[in-house]
N, C-alpha and C positions, 0 to 999 in steps of 0.2 A: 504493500500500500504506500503510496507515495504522502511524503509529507509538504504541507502549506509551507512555502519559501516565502513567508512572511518576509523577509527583507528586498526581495524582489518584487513584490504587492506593493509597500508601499514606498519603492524606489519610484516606480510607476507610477505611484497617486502625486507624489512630486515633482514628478517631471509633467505630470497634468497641469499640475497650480501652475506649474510656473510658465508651460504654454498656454491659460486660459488662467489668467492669475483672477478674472470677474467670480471666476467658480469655484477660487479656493473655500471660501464659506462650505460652501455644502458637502465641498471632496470629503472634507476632513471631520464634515457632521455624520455624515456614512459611517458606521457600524460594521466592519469585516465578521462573516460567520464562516467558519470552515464548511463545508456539505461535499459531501460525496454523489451526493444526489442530482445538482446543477451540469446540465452538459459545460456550463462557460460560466457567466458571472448572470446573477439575477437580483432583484432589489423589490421588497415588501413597500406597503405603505408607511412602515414606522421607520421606515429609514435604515432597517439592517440588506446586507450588501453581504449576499450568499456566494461562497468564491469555491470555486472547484479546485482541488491540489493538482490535477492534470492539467488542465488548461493553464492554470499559470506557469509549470513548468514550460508545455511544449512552445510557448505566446511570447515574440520579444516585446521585450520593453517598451519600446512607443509602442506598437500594439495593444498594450495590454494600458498603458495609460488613457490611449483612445478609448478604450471599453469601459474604464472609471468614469470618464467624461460622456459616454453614454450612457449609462444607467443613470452619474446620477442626473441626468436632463428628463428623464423620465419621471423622477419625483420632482424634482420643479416646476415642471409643466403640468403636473397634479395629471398625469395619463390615468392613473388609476379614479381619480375621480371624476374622470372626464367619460372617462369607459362607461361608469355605474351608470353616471346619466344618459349616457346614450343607452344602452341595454334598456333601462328604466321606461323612456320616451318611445322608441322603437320595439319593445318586446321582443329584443334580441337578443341574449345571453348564453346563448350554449357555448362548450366548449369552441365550435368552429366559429363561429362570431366572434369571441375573445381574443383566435388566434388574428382571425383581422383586424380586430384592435389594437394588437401588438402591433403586427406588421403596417399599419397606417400611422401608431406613435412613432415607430422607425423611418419610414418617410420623413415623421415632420421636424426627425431630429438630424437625419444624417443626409438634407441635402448639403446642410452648411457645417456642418459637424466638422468635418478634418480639414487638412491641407497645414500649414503654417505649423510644423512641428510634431503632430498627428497625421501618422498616415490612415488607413482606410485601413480597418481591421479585415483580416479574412475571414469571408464568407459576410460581409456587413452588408445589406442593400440597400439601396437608392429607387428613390420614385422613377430613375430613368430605366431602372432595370424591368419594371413592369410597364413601360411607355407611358408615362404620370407626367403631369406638370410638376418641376419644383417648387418649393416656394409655397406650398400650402400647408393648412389646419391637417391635421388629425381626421377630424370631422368632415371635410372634404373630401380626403382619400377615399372615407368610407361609404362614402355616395355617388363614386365610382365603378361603374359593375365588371373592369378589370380587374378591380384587386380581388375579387372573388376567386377570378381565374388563373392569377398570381398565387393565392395563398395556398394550391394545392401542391405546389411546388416547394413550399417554406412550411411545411408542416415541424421541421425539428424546432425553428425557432420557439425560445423563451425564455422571455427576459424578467420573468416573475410575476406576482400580483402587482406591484410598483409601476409594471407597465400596461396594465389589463384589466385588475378589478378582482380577477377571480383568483381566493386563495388556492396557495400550493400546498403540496403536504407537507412540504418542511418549510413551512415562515412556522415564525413560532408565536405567531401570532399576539394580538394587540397587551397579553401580560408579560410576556417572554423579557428577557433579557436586553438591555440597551436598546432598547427603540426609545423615538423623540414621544411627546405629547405632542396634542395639537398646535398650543403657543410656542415650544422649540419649533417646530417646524414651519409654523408662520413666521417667528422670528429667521429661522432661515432663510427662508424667498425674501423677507426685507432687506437682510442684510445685501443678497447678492444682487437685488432689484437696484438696493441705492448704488450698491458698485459702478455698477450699469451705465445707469444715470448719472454720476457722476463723474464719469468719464467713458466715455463710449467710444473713442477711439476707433480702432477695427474692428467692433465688437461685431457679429453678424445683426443682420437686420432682424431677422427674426428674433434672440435677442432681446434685442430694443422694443420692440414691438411687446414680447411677454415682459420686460422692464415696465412700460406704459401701462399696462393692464396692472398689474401687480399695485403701482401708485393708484392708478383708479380703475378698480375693477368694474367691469361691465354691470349697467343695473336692468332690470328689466325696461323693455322697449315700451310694453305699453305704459309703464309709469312716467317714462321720460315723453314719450309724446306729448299726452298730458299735460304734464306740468311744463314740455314747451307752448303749448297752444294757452293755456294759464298766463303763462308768464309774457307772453305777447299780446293778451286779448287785455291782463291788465293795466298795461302804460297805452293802449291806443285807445282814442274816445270816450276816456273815463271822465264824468263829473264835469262834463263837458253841456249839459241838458239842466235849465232851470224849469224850478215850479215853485208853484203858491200853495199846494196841497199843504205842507209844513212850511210854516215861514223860518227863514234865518235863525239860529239863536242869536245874532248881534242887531235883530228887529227890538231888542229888550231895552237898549238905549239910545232906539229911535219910539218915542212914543208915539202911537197914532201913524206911522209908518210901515206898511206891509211889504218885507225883503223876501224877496223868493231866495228858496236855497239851491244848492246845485245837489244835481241828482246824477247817479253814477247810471250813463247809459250802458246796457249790454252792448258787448261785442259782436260786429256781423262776420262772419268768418266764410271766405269760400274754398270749399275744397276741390283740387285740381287732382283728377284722378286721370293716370297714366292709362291707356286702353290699346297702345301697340300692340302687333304679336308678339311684342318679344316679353309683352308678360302676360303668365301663365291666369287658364282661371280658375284655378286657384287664388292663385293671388289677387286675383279680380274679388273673390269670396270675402280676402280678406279684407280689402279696402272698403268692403260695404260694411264688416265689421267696426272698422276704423273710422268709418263715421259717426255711426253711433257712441265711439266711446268719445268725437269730438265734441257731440253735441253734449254727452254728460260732464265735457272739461268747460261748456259755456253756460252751465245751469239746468238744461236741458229743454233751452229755449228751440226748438227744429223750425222756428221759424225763421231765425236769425243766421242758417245753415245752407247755404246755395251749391249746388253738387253741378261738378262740369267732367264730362267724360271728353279727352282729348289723345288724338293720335298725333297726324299731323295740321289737325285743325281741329277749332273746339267745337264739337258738333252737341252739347247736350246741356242746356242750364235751367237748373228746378229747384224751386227751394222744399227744403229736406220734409216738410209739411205735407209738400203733393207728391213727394219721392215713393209713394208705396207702390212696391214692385220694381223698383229703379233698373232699366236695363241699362247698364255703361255699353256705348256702342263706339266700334274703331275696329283697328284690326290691321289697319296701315302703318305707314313710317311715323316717325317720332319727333317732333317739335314743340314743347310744350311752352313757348314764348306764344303762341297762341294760345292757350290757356291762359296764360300769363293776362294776355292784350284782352282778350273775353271779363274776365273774370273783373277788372278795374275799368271796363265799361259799366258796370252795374250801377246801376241810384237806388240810393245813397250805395257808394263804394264802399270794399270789405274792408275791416281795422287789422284782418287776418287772413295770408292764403297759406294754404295748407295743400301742397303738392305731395300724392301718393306716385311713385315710381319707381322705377329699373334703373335709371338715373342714366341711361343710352338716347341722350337729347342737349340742344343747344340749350344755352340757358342765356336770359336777357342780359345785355352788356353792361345797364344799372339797376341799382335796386329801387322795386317798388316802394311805392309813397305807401309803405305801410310794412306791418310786420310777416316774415314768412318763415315758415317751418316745413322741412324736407324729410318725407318716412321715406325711407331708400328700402328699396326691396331685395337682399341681399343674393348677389352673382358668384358663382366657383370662374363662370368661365365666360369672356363675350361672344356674343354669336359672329362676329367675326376677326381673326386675328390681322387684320389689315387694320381694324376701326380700335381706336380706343377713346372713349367719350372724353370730356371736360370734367374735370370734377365737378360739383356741386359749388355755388359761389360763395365766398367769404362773406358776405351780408346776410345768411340763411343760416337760421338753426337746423342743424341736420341730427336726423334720428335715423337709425338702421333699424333695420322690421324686421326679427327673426322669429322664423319659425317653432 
Protein backbone atom coordinates (compact mmCIF):
# COMPACT_ATOMS: atom_id res chain seq x y z
CA UNK A 1 0.00 0.00 0.00
CA UNK A 2 1.45 3.09 -0.88
CA UNK A 3 1.87 5.92 1.54
CA UNK A 4 0.49 9.87 1.26
CA UNK A 5 3.81 11.96 0.24
CA UNK A 6 2.47 14.50 2.20
CA UNK A 7 5.51 16.63 1.54
CA UNK A 8 4.94 16.50 -2.13
CA UNK A 9 0.97 17.43 -1.41
CA UNK A 10 1.75 20.23 -0.03
CA UNK A 11 4.82 21.33 -2.03
CA UNK A 12 2.14 21.42 -4.80
CA UNK A 13 -0.46 23.46 -2.64
CA UNK A 14 2.55 26.11 -2.70
CA UNK A 15 3.43 26.30 -5.62
CA UNK A 16 -0.40 26.84 -6.35
CA UNK A 17 -0.57 30.06 -4.00
CA UNK A 18 2.13 31.28 -5.36
CA UNK A 19 0.85 30.87 -9.05
CA UNK A 20 -2.76 32.05 -8.08
CA UNK A 21 -1.54 33.99 -4.94
CA UNK A 22 -5.91 35.56 -5.12
CA UNK A 23 -6.49 31.72 -3.98
CA UNK A 24 -4.07 31.29 -1.23
CA UNK A 25 -7.09 31.81 1.38
CA UNK A 26 -8.94 28.91 0.42
CA UNK A 27 -5.80 26.43 -0.78
CA UNK A 28 -4.71 26.58 2.80
CA UNK A 29 -8.48 26.49 4.39
CA UNK A 30 -8.77 22.84 2.45
CA UNK A 31 -8.48 20.13 4.90
CA UNK A 32 -6.17 17.14 3.20
CA UNK A 33 -7.88 13.51 4.16
CA UNK A 34 -5.95 10.51 3.01
CA UNK A 35 -8.64 7.86 1.01
CA UNK A 36 -7.88 5.03 -0.80
CA UNK A 37 -11.04 5.28 -2.18
CA UNK A 38 -10.79 8.71 -4.44
CA UNK A 39 -9.52 7.79 -8.13
CA UNK A 40 -7.51 11.54 -7.82
CA UNK A 41 -8.29 14.25 -5.50
CA UNK A 42 -12.15 15.10 -4.46
CA UNK A 43 -13.47 17.96 -2.17
CA UNK A 44 -16.84 17.68 0.33
CA UNK A 45 -18.86 20.75 1.11
CA UNK A 46 -17.16 21.27 4.45
CA UNK A 47 -14.06 21.89 2.87
CA UNK A 48 -12.01 18.59 3.51
CA UNK A 49 -9.88 17.71 0.24
CA UNK A 50 -9.88 13.65 -0.03
CA UNK A 51 -6.35 12.97 -1.72
CA UNK A 52 -5.55 9.42 -3.15
CA UNK A 53 -1.63 8.07 -2.15
CA UNK A 54 -1.40 6.90 -5.85
CA UNK A 55 -2.35 9.77 -7.73
CA UNK A 56 -0.04 11.99 -5.85
CA UNK A 57 2.61 9.69 -6.25
CA UNK A 58 2.24 8.84 -10.09
CA UNK A 59 1.11 13.26 -10.75
CA UNK A 60 4.04 15.91 -11.15
CA UNK A 61 4.02 18.75 -9.20
CA UNK A 62 2.47 21.49 -11.26
CA UNK A 63 0.19 18.83 -12.19
CA UNK A 64 -0.91 18.03 -9.12
CA UNK A 65 -0.92 21.85 -7.87
CA UNK A 66 -3.38 22.49 -10.89
CA UNK A 67 -5.65 19.94 -9.36
CA UNK A 68 -5.43 21.98 -5.65
CA UNK A 69 -6.55 24.93 -7.78
CA UNK A 70 -9.32 22.93 -9.19
CA UNK A 71 -11.05 21.53 -6.54
CA UNK A 72 -10.77 24.20 -4.55
CA UNK A 73 -12.72 26.46 -7.28
CA UNK A 74 -15.36 24.10 -6.85
CA UNK A 75 -16.09 25.02 -3.37
CA UNK A 76 -15.81 28.73 -4.16
CA UNK A 77 -18.17 28.76 -6.74
CA UNK A 78 -20.48 26.91 -4.19
CA UNK A 79 -20.87 23.97 -7.21
CA UNK A 80 -22.29 21.95 -4.62
CA UNK A 81 -24.94 24.26 -3.84
CA UNK A 82 -25.47 25.27 -7.15
CA UNK A 83 -26.15 21.46 -8.17
CA UNK A 84 -28.83 21.08 -5.16
CA UNK A 85 -30.74 23.84 -6.68
CA UNK A 86 -30.60 22.95 -9.91
CA UNK A 87 -31.60 19.12 -9.11
CA UNK A 88 -34.25 20.95 -6.74
CA UNK A 89 -35.87 23.34 -9.65
CA UNK A 90 -35.46 20.74 -12.50
CA UNK A 91 -36.34 17.21 -10.67
CA UNK A 92 -33.12 16.14 -11.73
CA UNK A 93 -30.99 14.22 -9.31
CA UNK A 94 -29.92 10.81 -10.09
CA UNK A 95 -26.65 9.70 -10.02
CA UNK A 96 -26.25 10.50 -14.13
CA UNK A 97 -27.44 14.06 -13.63
CA UNK A 98 -24.93 14.66 -10.94
CA UNK A 99 -22.33 13.26 -13.14
CA UNK A 100 -23.20 16.23 -15.56
CA UNK A 101 -23.18 18.50 -13.00
CA UNK A 102 -19.71 17.72 -12.23
CA UNK A 103 -18.76 17.61 -15.71
CA UNK A 104 -20.60 21.34 -16.43
CA UNK A 105 -18.76 22.64 -12.98
CA UNK A 106 -15.52 21.50 -14.86
CA UNK A 107 -16.20 23.46 -17.98
CA UNK A 108 -16.83 26.46 -15.90
CA UNK A 109 -13.75 26.11 -14.01
CA UNK A 110 -11.07 24.88 -16.60
CA UNK A 111 -11.77 27.12 -19.49
CA UNK A 112 -9.49 29.69 -17.79
CA UNK A 113 -8.09 27.51 -15.16
CA UNK A 114 -4.32 26.82 -16.38
CA UNK A 115 -1.78 28.37 -18.42
CA UNK A 116 0.76 30.85 -16.42
CA UNK A 117 2.48 28.39 -14.23
CA UNK A 118 -0.39 25.60 -14.26
CA UNK A 119 -0.31 23.23 -16.93
CA UNK A 120 -3.43 21.38 -17.82
CA UNK A 121 -3.77 18.33 -15.65
CA UNK A 122 -4.10 14.97 -17.51
CA UNK A 123 -7.16 13.77 -18.58
CA UNK A 124 -8.68 17.50 -17.21
CA UNK A 125 -11.58 18.65 -19.82
CA UNK A 126 -12.50 21.66 -21.49
CA UNK A 127 -15.92 22.98 -22.89
CA UNK A 128 -13.88 22.67 -26.38
CA UNK A 129 -13.45 19.02 -25.85
CA UNK A 130 -17.26 18.49 -26.02
CA UNK A 131 -17.65 21.56 -28.90
CA UNK A 132 -19.01 24.00 -25.96
CA UNK A 133 -18.63 27.70 -25.99
CA UNK A 134 -16.15 28.81 -23.31
CA UNK A 135 -16.70 31.33 -21.03
CA UNK A 136 -19.89 30.09 -19.43
CA UNK A 137 -22.05 29.21 -16.14
CA UNK A 138 -22.37 25.83 -14.99
CA UNK A 139 -25.80 26.21 -15.53
CA UNK A 140 -25.40 26.87 -19.03
CA UNK A 141 -23.43 23.93 -19.93
CA UNK A 142 -26.34 22.05 -18.43
CA UNK A 143 -28.85 23.33 -20.83
CA UNK A 144 -26.80 22.17 -23.57
CA UNK A 145 -28.15 18.65 -24.87
CA UNK A 146 -24.39 17.91 -25.98
CA UNK A 147 -23.19 17.59 -22.79
CA UNK A 148 -25.55 14.66 -22.37
CA UNK A 149 -23.77 13.13 -25.05
CA UNK A 150 -20.24 14.10 -23.62
CA UNK A 151 -20.95 12.72 -20.24
CA UNK A 152 -21.03 9.14 -21.44
CA UNK A 153 -17.61 9.35 -22.31
CA UNK A 154 -16.46 10.87 -18.68
CA UNK A 155 -18.27 8.42 -16.78
CA UNK A 156 -14.90 7.88 -14.39
CA UNK A 157 -14.90 11.56 -13.40
CA UNK A 158 -15.36 12.71 -9.60
CA UNK A 159 -14.54 15.36 -8.17
CA UNK A 160 -16.71 14.78 -4.86
CA UNK A 161 -19.95 16.14 -3.25
CA UNK A 162 -17.91 19.67 -3.26
CA UNK A 163 -18.47 19.44 -6.82
CA UNK A 164 -22.15 17.94 -7.40
CA UNK A 165 -24.27 17.90 -4.21
CA UNK A 166 -24.55 14.36 -3.98
CA UNK A 167 -22.65 12.62 -0.87
CA UNK A 168 -19.94 10.16 -1.36
CA UNK A 169 -19.20 7.27 0.85
CA UNK A 170 -16.30 8.43 2.20
CA UNK A 171 -16.96 12.41 3.12
CA UNK A 172 -17.21 12.14 6.49
CA UNK A 173 -19.78 14.20 6.56
CA UNK A 174 -21.05 17.43 8.20
CA UNK A 175 -19.75 16.00 12.06
CA UNK A 176 -16.58 14.40 10.96
CA UNK A 177 -13.20 15.89 11.59
CA UNK A 178 -11.81 19.42 10.40
CA UNK A 179 -14.58 20.66 8.13
CA UNK A 180 -15.32 24.61 8.06
CA UNK A 181 -18.85 25.95 9.57
CA UNK A 182 -20.89 27.97 7.47
CA UNK A 183 -19.23 31.50 8.76
CA UNK A 184 -15.45 29.81 8.07
CA UNK A 185 -16.58 29.33 4.89
CA UNK A 186 -18.35 32.55 4.11
CA UNK A 187 -15.50 34.20 5.72
CA UNK A 188 -13.55 32.30 3.11
CA UNK A 189 -15.02 33.49 -0.28
CA UNK A 190 -14.79 37.13 1.57
CA UNK A 191 -11.52 36.98 2.04
CA UNK A 192 -10.53 35.62 -1.58
CA UNK A 193 -13.54 37.82 -3.08
CA UNK A 194 -11.61 41.13 -1.56
CA UNK A 195 -8.38 39.79 -2.82
CA UNK A 196 -9.87 39.94 -6.14
CA UNK A 197 -11.10 43.00 -5.83
CA UNK A 198 -8.42 44.59 -4.66
CA UNK A 199 -6.34 43.87 -7.02
CA UNK A 200 -7.34 42.12 -10.03
CA UNK A 201 -4.52 42.32 -12.01
CA UNK A 202 -4.54 39.15 -14.52
CA UNK A 203 -6.96 37.61 -12.50
CA UNK A 204 -9.30 35.67 -15.14
CA UNK A 205 -12.52 37.35 -15.96
CA UNK A 206 -14.46 34.95 -14.60
CA UNK A 207 -12.91 35.57 -11.49
CA UNK A 208 -13.86 38.95 -11.39
CA UNK A 209 -17.08 38.29 -12.29
CA UNK A 210 -17.67 35.45 -9.01
CA UNK A 211 -15.44 38.56 -7.07
CA UNK A 212 -18.62 40.91 -8.09
CA UNK A 213 -21.30 38.47 -7.05
CA UNK A 214 -19.73 37.46 -3.86
CA UNK A 215 -19.71 41.62 -2.82
CA UNK A 216 -23.31 41.71 -4.09
CA UNK A 217 -24.88 38.74 -4.47
CA UNK A 218 -27.63 38.33 -6.81
CA UNK A 219 -31.24 39.06 -5.37
CA UNK A 220 -34.28 37.85 -6.77
CA UNK A 221 -35.42 39.41 -10.04
CA UNK A 222 -38.82 39.88 -9.29
CA UNK A 223 -38.20 41.99 -6.03
CA UNK A 224 -35.71 44.14 -7.99
CA UNK A 225 -38.18 44.81 -10.70
CA UNK A 226 -40.39 46.01 -8.25
CA UNK A 227 -38.60 48.14 -6.26
CA UNK A 228 -37.17 49.50 -9.71
CA UNK A 229 -40.41 50.45 -11.13
CA UNK A 230 -41.16 51.86 -7.03
CA UNK A 231 -38.26 53.74 -7.20
CA UNK A 232 -38.81 55.47 -10.56
CA UNK A 233 -42.70 55.94 -10.20
CA UNK A 234 -41.60 57.72 -6.91
CA UNK A 235 -39.47 60.80 -7.91
CA UNK A 236 -41.60 61.39 -11.34
CA UNK A 237 -45.18 63.33 -10.84
CA UNK A 238 -45.29 63.03 -7.35
CA UNK A 239 -47.27 66.00 -5.24
CA UNK A 240 -47.39 67.59 -8.31
CA UNK A 241 -51.77 67.76 -8.26
CA UNK A 242 -53.60 70.23 -5.82
CA UNK A 243 -56.81 70.01 -4.15
CA UNK A 244 -59.40 71.76 -1.63
CA UNK A 245 -60.76 68.22 -0.59
CA UNK A 246 -58.11 68.95 2.61
CA UNK A 247 -56.80 72.30 2.95
CA UNK A 248 -53.19 73.03 3.71
CA UNK A 249 -52.09 72.68 7.25
CA UNK A 250 -50.27 76.35 6.83
CA UNK A 251 -54.27 77.54 5.97
CA UNK A 252 -54.14 77.72 10.01
CA UNK A 253 -52.33 81.08 9.95
CA UNK A 254 -54.20 82.20 7.15
CA UNK A 255 -57.51 82.93 8.66
CA UNK A 256 -60.55 82.81 6.59
CA UNK A 257 -58.18 81.71 3.70
CA UNK A 258 -58.67 78.27 1.97
CA UNK A 259 -54.84 76.74 0.77
CA UNK A 260 -55.35 73.80 -1.26
CA UNK A 261 -52.74 71.10 -0.51
CA UNK A 262 -50.63 69.10 -2.85
CA UNK A 263 -51.75 65.65 -3.45
CA UNK A 264 -49.39 62.82 -4.54
CA UNK A 265 -50.42 61.90 -8.11
CA UNK A 266 -50.14 58.01 -9.03
CA UNK A 267 -47.61 57.12 -11.54
CA UNK A 268 -48.66 56.39 -15.28
CA UNK A 269 -46.33 53.64 -16.34
CA UNK A 270 -46.11 52.08 -19.84
CA UNK A 271 -44.93 48.85 -20.57
CA UNK A 272 -42.94 48.03 -23.61
CA UNK A 273 -43.10 44.50 -24.24
CA UNK A 274 -40.58 42.88 -26.62
CA UNK A 275 -42.69 40.43 -29.33
CA UNK A 276 -39.80 39.59 -31.95
CA UNK A 277 -39.17 35.82 -32.78
CA UNK A 278 -36.32 35.83 -31.10
CA UNK A 279 -38.27 35.69 -27.92
CA UNK A 280 -39.65 32.80 -26.88
CA UNK A 281 -43.60 32.26 -25.77
CA UNK A 282 -42.69 31.58 -23.14
CA UNK A 283 -41.26 34.39 -22.39
CA UNK A 284 -44.02 36.07 -23.83
CA UNK A 285 -46.13 34.05 -20.71
CA UNK A 286 -43.87 35.67 -18.69
CA UNK A 287 -44.17 39.28 -19.59
CA UNK A 288 -47.88 39.15 -19.12
CA UNK A 289 -46.96 38.00 -15.63
CA UNK A 290 -44.63 40.87 -15.26
CA UNK A 291 -47.28 43.01 -15.73
CA UNK A 292 -49.36 42.24 -13.38
CA UNK A 293 -46.61 42.35 -10.72
CA UNK A 294 -46.16 46.05 -12.24
CA UNK A 295 -49.31 47.06 -11.68
CA UNK A 296 -49.07 45.73 -7.82
CA UNK A 297 -45.56 47.98 -7.67
CA UNK A 298 -48.14 51.02 -8.70
CA UNK A 299 -50.96 50.35 -6.14
CA UNK A 300 -52.79 48.33 -8.28
CA UNK A 301 -54.16 51.09 -10.11
CA UNK A 302 -54.43 48.94 -14.03
CA UNK A 303 -55.79 52.00 -15.17
CA UNK A 304 -52.74 53.81 -14.83
CA UNK A 305 -51.00 50.71 -16.91
CA UNK A 306 -50.67 51.19 -20.81
CA UNK A 307 -49.27 47.71 -22.51
CA UNK A 308 -47.60 48.09 -26.08
CA UNK A 309 -46.42 44.99 -27.94
CA UNK A 310 -43.51 45.84 -30.26
CA UNK A 311 -41.38 44.04 -32.86
CA UNK A 312 -40.04 46.34 -35.29
CA UNK A 313 -42.98 48.79 -34.83
CA UNK A 314 -45.32 49.23 -32.06
CA UNK A 315 -48.25 47.61 -33.22
CA UNK A 316 -50.47 47.22 -30.00
CA UNK A 317 -51.48 50.09 -27.17
CA UNK A 318 -54.22 49.20 -24.22
CA UNK A 319 -54.58 50.38 -21.16
CA UNK A 320 -54.17 47.21 -18.69
CA UNK A 321 -58.06 47.87 -17.66
CA UNK A 322 -59.36 46.68 -21.29
CA UNK A 323 -56.13 44.35 -21.55
CA UNK A 324 -58.30 41.19 -20.61
CA UNK A 325 -57.17 38.46 -22.89
CA UNK A 326 -54.19 40.74 -24.08
CA UNK A 327 -52.74 39.11 -27.26
CA UNK A 328 -48.99 40.65 -27.74
CA UNK A 329 -48.65 40.59 -31.42
CA UNK A 330 -45.19 40.80 -33.66
CA UNK A 331 -43.15 38.16 -34.72
CA UNK A 332 -40.78 40.29 -36.92
CA UNK A 333 -37.31 42.12 -36.44
CA UNK A 334 -36.56 44.07 -33.49
CA UNK A 335 -36.52 47.87 -32.97
CA UNK A 336 -37.87 48.94 -29.85
CA UNK A 337 -37.18 52.93 -30.32
CA UNK A 338 -40.45 52.54 -31.64
CA UNK A 339 -41.93 51.55 -28.72
CA UNK A 340 -39.93 53.91 -27.23
CA UNK A 341 -41.54 56.90 -29.81
CA UNK A 342 -45.30 55.19 -29.39
CA UNK A 343 -45.34 54.98 -25.85
CA UNK A 344 -44.33 59.06 -25.13
CA UNK A 345 -46.83 59.89 -27.77
CA UNK A 346 -49.57 59.09 -25.19
CA UNK A 347 -51.61 62.03 -23.16
CA UNK A 348 -50.86 62.64 -20.42
CA UNK A 349 -47.32 60.85 -21.10
CA UNK A 350 -45.95 57.89 -18.98
CA UNK A 351 -43.75 59.03 -15.56
CA UNK A 352 -42.41 55.38 -16.29
CA UNK A 353 -41.55 52.89 -19.26
CA UNK A 354 -40.90 49.63 -18.42
CA UNK A 355 -39.23 47.66 -21.50
CA UNK A 356 -39.61 43.66 -21.23
CA UNK A 357 -36.83 42.07 -23.77
CA UNK A 358 -34.16 39.91 -25.23
CA UNK A 359 -32.23 43.15 -25.23
CA UNK A 360 -31.39 42.17 -29.45
CA UNK A 361 -32.44 45.88 -30.46
CA UNK A 362 -31.32 49.40 -31.19
CA UNK A 363 -31.89 51.41 -28.28
CA UNK A 364 -32.66 55.58 -28.51
CA UNK A 365 -29.54 57.74 -28.79
CA UNK A 366 -31.12 59.96 -25.53
CA UNK A 367 -32.85 59.29 -22.75
CA UNK A 368 -36.49 59.66 -22.33
CA UNK A 369 -38.09 62.69 -20.42
CA UNK A 370 -38.88 60.22 -17.94
CA UNK A 371 -38.00 57.38 -15.85
CA UNK A 372 -37.13 53.67 -17.54
CA UNK A 373 -36.56 50.37 -16.28
CA UNK A 374 -35.20 47.27 -18.55
CA UNK A 375 -36.34 43.30 -17.41
CA UNK A 376 -33.74 41.62 -19.81
CA UNK A 377 -34.62 38.32 -20.61
CA UNK A 378 -31.78 36.31 -20.12
CA UNK A 379 -29.51 34.60 -23.51
CA UNK A 380 -26.74 31.49 -23.36
CA UNK A 381 -26.22 32.28 -26.90
CA UNK A 382 -27.23 35.18 -29.81
CA UNK A 383 -29.14 33.92 -32.63
CA UNK A 384 -26.56 35.20 -34.78
CA UNK A 385 -22.77 35.11 -34.22
CA UNK A 386 -22.13 37.96 -36.94
CA UNK A 387 -24.72 40.29 -34.70
CA UNK A 388 -23.86 41.35 -31.36
CA UNK A 389 -26.43 43.80 -29.82
CA UNK A 390 -25.71 47.26 -27.95
CA UNK A 391 -25.91 46.80 -24.54
CA UNK A 392 -28.73 48.31 -22.73
CA UNK A 393 -28.08 52.24 -22.01
CA UNK A 394 -26.56 53.93 -19.17
CA UNK A 395 -29.76 56.18 -18.40
CA UNK A 396 -31.92 52.74 -17.71
CA UNK A 397 -32.35 50.78 -14.70
CA UNK A 398 -31.60 47.34 -15.92
CA UNK A 399 -33.11 44.08 -14.22
CA UNK A 400 -32.33 40.57 -15.73
CA UNK A 401 -35.59 38.15 -15.64
CA UNK A 402 -34.40 34.79 -14.64
CA UNK A 403 -36.12 31.82 -14.83
Amino acid sequence: MIALDREKLFAARLHAARMRPYLATALYALHPVESAHVPTMAVDRHWRCYVSPGFVARTPLAELASVWVHEVSHLLRDHHGRSDRYAARTGRGAPGERLRMNIAADFEINDDAYGAGLPLPTGAITPADAGLQPGQLMEDYLHDPRLGRYSRETAWLDCGSGADGAERAWDLGPDGAAGLSDQERDAVRFRVAEGIRGRPGDTPKAWRRWAEEAFHPPQPWRDLLGAAVRAAASTAGSADDYVYGRPARRAASLPGVVLPSLRRRPPRVSVVVDTSASVSDAELGSALLEVAAITRAVGGRRDLVTVLSCDAAARLVVPLCQGEGLSLLGGGGTDLRAGFRRALRAAPPPDVIVVLTDGQTPWPSAPPPCRTVIGLFPRLRFVSSQYRPDPPPSWARVVEIRS
